[in-house]
VMD Tcl script that draws the C-alpha trace (Angstrom):
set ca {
  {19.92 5.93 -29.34}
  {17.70 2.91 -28.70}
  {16.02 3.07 -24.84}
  {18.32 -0.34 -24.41}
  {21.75 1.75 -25.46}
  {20.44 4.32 -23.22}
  {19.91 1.89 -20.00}
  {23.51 0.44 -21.08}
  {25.27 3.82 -21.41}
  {23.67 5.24 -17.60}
  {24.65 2.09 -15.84}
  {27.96 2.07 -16.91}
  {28.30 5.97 -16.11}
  {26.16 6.22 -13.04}
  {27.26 2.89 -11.41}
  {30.63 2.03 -12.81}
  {29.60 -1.76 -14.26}
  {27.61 -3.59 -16.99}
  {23.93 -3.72 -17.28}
  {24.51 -7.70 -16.24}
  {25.43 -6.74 -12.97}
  {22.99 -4.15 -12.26}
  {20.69 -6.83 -13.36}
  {21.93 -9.33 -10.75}
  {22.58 -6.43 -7.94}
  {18.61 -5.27 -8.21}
  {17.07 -8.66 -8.84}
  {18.88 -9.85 -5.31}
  {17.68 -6.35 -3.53}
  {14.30 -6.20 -2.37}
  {14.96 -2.94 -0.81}
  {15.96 -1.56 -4.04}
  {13.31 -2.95 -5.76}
  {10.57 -1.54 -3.86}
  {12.68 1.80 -3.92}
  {12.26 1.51 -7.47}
  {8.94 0.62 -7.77}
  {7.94 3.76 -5.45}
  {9.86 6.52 -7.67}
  {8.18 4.35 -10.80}
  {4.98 5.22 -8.36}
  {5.68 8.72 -8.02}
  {6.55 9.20 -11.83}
  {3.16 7.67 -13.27}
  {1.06 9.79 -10.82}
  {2.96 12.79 -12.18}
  {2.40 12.16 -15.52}
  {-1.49 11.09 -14.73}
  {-1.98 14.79 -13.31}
  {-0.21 16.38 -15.85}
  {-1.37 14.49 -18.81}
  {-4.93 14.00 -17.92}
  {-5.84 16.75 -15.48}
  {-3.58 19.00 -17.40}
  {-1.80 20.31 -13.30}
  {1.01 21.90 -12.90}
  {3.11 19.47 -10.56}
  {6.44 19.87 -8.92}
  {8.39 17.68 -6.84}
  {9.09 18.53 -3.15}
  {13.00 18.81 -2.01}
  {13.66 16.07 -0.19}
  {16.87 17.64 1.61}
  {15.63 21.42 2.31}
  {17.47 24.75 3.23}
  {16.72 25.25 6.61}
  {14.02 23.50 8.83}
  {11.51 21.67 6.40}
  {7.67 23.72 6.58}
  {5.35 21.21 8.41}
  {3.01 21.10 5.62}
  {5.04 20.14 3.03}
  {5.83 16.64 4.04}
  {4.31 15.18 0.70}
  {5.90 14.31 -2.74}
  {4.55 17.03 -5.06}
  {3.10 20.55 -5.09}
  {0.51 20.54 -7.49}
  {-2.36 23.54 -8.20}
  {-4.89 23.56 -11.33}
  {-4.38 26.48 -13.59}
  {-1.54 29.50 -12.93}
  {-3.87 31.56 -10.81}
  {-4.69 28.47 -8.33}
  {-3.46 28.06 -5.10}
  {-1.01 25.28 -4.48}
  {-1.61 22.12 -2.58}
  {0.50 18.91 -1.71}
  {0.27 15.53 -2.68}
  {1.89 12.67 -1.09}
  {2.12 9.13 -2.77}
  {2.01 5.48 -1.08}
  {1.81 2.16 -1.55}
  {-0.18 -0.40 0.13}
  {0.57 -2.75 2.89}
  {2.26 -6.22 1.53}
  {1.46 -8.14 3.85}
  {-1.81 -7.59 5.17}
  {-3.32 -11.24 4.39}
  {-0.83 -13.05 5.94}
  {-0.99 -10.11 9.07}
  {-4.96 -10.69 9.27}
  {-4.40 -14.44 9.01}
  {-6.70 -15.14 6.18}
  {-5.09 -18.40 5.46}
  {-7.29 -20.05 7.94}
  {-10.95 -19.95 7.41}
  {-11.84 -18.48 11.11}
  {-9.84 -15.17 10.12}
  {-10.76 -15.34 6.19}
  {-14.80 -15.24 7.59}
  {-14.31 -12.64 10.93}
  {-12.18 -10.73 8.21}
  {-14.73 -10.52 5.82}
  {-17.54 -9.84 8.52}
  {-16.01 -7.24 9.87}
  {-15.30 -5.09 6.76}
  {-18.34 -6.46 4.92}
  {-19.27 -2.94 3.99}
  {-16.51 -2.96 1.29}
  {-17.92 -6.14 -0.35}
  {-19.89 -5.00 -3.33}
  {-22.26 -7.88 -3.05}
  {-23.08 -8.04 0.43}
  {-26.86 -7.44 0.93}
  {-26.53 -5.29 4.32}
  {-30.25 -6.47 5.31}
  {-29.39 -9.97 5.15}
  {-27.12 -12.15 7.22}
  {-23.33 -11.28 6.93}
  {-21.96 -14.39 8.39}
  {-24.04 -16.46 6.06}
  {-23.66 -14.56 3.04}
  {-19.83 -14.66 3.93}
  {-19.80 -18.37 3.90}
  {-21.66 -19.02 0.47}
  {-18.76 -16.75 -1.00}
  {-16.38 -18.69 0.85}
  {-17.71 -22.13 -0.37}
  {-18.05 -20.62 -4.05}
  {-14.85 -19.38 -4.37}
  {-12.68 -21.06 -2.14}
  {-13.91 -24.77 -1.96}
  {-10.41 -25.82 -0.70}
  {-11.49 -24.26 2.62}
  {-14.17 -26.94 3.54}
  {-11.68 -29.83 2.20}
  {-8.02 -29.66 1.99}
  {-7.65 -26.31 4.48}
  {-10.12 -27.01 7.29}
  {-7.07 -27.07 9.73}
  {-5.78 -24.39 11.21}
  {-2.49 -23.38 10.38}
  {-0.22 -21.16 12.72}
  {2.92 -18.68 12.82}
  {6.60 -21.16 13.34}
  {7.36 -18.70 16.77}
  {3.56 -18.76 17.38}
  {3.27 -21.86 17.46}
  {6.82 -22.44 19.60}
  {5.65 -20.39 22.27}
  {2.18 -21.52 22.51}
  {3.61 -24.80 22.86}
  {6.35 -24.31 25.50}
  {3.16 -22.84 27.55}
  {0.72 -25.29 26.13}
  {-2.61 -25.15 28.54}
  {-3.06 -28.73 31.12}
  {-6.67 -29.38 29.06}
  {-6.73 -30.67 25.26}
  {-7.67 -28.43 23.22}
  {-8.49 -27.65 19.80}
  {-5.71 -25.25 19.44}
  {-3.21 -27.85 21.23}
  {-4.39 -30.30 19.20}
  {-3.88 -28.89 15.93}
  {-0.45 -27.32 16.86}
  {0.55 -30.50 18.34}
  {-0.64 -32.51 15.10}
  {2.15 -29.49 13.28}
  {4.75 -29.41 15.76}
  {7.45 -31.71 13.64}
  {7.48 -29.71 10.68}
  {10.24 -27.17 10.11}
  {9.93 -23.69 10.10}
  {10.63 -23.53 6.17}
  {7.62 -26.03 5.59}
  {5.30 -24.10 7.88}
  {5.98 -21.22 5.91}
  {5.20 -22.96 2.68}
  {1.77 -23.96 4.02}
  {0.72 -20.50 4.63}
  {2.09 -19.36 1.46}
  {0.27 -21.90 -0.46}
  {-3.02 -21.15 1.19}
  {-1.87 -17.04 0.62}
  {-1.65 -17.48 -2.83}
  {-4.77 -19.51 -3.15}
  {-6.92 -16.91 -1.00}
  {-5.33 -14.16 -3.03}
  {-6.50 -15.92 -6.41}
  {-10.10 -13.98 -4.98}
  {-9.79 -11.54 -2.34}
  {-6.84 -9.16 -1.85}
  {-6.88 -6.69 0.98}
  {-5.75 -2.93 -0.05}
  {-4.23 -1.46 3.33}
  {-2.29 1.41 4.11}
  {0.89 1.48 6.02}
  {1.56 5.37 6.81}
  {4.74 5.09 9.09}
  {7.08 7.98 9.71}
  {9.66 9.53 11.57}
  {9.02 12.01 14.70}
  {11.57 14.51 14.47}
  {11.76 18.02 15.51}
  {10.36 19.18 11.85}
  {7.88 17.25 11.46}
  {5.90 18.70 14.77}
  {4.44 14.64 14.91}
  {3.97 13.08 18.64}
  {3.57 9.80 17.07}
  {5.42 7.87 13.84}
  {2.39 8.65 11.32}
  {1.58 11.36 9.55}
  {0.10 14.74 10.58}
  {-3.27 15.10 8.62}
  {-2.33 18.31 7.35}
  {1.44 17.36 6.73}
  {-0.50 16.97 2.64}
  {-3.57 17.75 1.29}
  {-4.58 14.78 -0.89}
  {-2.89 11.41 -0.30}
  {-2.56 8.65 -3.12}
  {-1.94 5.24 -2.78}
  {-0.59 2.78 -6.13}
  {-2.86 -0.23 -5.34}
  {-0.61 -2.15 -8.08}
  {1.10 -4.87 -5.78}
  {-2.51 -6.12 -5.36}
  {-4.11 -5.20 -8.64}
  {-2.88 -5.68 -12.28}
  {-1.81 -2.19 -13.30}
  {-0.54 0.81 -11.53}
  {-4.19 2.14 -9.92}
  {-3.98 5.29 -8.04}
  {-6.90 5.80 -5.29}
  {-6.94 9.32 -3.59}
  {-7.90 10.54 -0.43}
  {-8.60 14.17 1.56}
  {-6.68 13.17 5.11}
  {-9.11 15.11 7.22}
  {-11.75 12.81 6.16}
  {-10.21 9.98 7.59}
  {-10.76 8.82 10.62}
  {-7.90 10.11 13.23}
  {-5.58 8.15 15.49}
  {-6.60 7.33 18.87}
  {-3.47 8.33 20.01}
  {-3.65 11.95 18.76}
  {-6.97 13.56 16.82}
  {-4.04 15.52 14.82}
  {-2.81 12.32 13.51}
  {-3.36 9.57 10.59}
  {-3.78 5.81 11.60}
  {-0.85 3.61 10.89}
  {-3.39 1.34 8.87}
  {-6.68 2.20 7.18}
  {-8.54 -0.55 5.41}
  {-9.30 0.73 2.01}
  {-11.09 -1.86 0.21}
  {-10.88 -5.40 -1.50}
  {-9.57 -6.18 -4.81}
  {-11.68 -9.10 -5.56}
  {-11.63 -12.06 -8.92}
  {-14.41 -12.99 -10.64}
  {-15.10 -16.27 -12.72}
  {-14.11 -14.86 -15.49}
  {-10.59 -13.57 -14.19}
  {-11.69 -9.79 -14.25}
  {-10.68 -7.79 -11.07}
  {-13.33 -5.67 -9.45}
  {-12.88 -3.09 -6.42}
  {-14.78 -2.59 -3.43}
  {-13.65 0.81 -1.78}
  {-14.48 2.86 1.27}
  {-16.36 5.85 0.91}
  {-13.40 7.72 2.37}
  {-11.23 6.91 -0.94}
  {-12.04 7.06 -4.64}
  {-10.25 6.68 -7.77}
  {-11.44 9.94 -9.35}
  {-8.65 12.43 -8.27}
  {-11.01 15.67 -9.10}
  {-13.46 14.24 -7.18}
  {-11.16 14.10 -4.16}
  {-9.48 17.55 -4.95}
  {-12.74 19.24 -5.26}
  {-13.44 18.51 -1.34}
  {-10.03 20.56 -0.41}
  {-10.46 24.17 1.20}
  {-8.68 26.93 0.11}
  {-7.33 28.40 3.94}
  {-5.59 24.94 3.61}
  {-3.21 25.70 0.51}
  {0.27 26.27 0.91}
  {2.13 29.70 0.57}
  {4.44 29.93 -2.36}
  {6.88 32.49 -0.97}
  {7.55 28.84 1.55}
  {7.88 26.14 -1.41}
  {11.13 24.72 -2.10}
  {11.22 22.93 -4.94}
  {13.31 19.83 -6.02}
  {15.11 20.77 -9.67}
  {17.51 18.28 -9.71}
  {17.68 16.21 -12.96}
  {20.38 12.97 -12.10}
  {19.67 12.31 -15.95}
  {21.99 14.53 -17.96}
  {20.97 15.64 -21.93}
  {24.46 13.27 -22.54}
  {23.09 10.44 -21.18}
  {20.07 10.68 -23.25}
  {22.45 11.09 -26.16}
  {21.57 15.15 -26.71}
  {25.15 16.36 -25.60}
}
mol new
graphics top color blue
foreach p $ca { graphics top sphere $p radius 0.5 }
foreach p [lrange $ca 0 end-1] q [lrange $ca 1 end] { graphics top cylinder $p $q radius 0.2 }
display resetview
């Protein structure tokens, strides 16, 4: 059976309708598309720990017996060789909008941006000015920035509110709302998308977005994650990179929530994905994340492993042998 007849045959038993439709229903759901993309996520990170690192991995119930263990809020247990102790692994994805959230469409963000997480920029010379090092890049790579995008460009309710409020005195940021004040809210929008795409061409900004619930088993006081609800956290850097790229991180090492020292930030900064001339993609990390898992998994401590006798482990398989044409 051909992986096509397969598709075909679990469509029509799983969902009652042709693969046409499922087709249709997924390519008009972006909620079931990122869904999708995160259990694709999940899946390839599996396989990468089994495959190259030769782990044992298991997935996590998601619906337990009983109140769910604290610790175990990750994806997958995984441990190195039969006599290992077992840890957990959780898996993310990055944040997908952080350009447009940072306002790098308009130069003024693009350069504080830049400044202020400089140390993640591969060729910045530390010893040297920032802010004119920042520029040159900026005039290099993004010429439209001194020509066609020198105006600022702003938010449609920004830019509604600002201007029922506007200050008595002319200024520069009256002046250039004012001069966009007659243009809809769908041609603002394609402005800033046109200048996203064009600033992503070069830069993209990997940034995490750990947002949870706060209920009674979870033992959080805030809606992120406890640092020692997992032991290792992963992120799939592919919505701003050109394959599925995992980068790992121990979640005591980074840095804690203001909020609560027990706690992750909502939003870490993890690096830039940045273009070259020639098209290649290059990273520019923190020194809090890495893409060599064993390098990460090396710096977890044993008193921090989870008991097996309180594992409860997800064997459900929605795929049966019939479907995959063994019945």
């Amino acid at each position: 059976m051909t992986i096509l007849e397969k598709l075909t045959r679990f469509v029509r038993d799983l969902f009652k309708t042709s693969l046409e439709i499922f087709y249709e229903a997924l390519r008009h759901s972006p909620n079931a598309q990122g869904y999708i993309g995160g259990s694709i996520s999940e899946l390839l990170l599996k396989k990468k720990l089994e495959e190259e690192f030769s782990f044992e991995v298991k997935r996590i119930r998601e619906k337990w017996e009983g109140r769910k263990h604290a610790q175990h809020h990750g994806d997958f247990y995984i441990r190195e060789t039969a006599t290992s102790p077992w840890f957990v692994i959780e898996a993310k994805g990055v944040k997908s909008n952080s350009e447009k959230w940072h306002k790098l469409y308009n130069f003024k963000g693009l350069k504080s941006f830049m400044i202020n997480n400089a140390e993640l920029l591969p060729w910045v010379d530390q010893s040297a000015s920032l802010e004119d090092q920042i520029i040159s890049w900026i005039r290099t790579n993004l010429p439209k920035y001194e020509r066609e995008y020198l105006t600022d460009l702003y938010d449609y309710e920004e830019m509604q509110k600002y201007l029922k409020n506007k200050p008595k005195g002319i200024t520069e940021k009256r002046r250039q709302m004012e001069s966009l004040q007659d243009l809809s809210r769908d041609q603002i929008s394609q402005m800033i998308d046109e200048r996203l795409n064009y600033v992503m061409s070069k830069i993209k900004v990997l940034e995490t977005h750990f947002v949870s619930g706060t209920s009674g088993s979870s033992d959080r006081t805030q809606a992120t994650p406890r640092k020692d609800e997992f032991n290792i956290i992963c992120i799939d850097i592919v919505l701003r990179y050109n394959d599925h790229k995992f980068l790992f991180a121990n979640p005591k090492q980074l840095d804690s929530s203001e909020d609560d020292p027990n706690h992750l930030k909502q939003n870490y900064i993890v690096g830039f994905v940045l273009t070259d001339q020639s098209g290649r993609e290059l990273l520019g990390l923190s020194d809090e994340w890495s893409d060599d898992f064993m390098e990460v998994y090396q710096t977890l401590d044993e008193d921090d492993s989870i008991g097996e006798e309180d594992m409860q482990v997800d064997t459900r398989f929605k795929v049966s042998n019939e479907l995959d044409g063994e019945g």
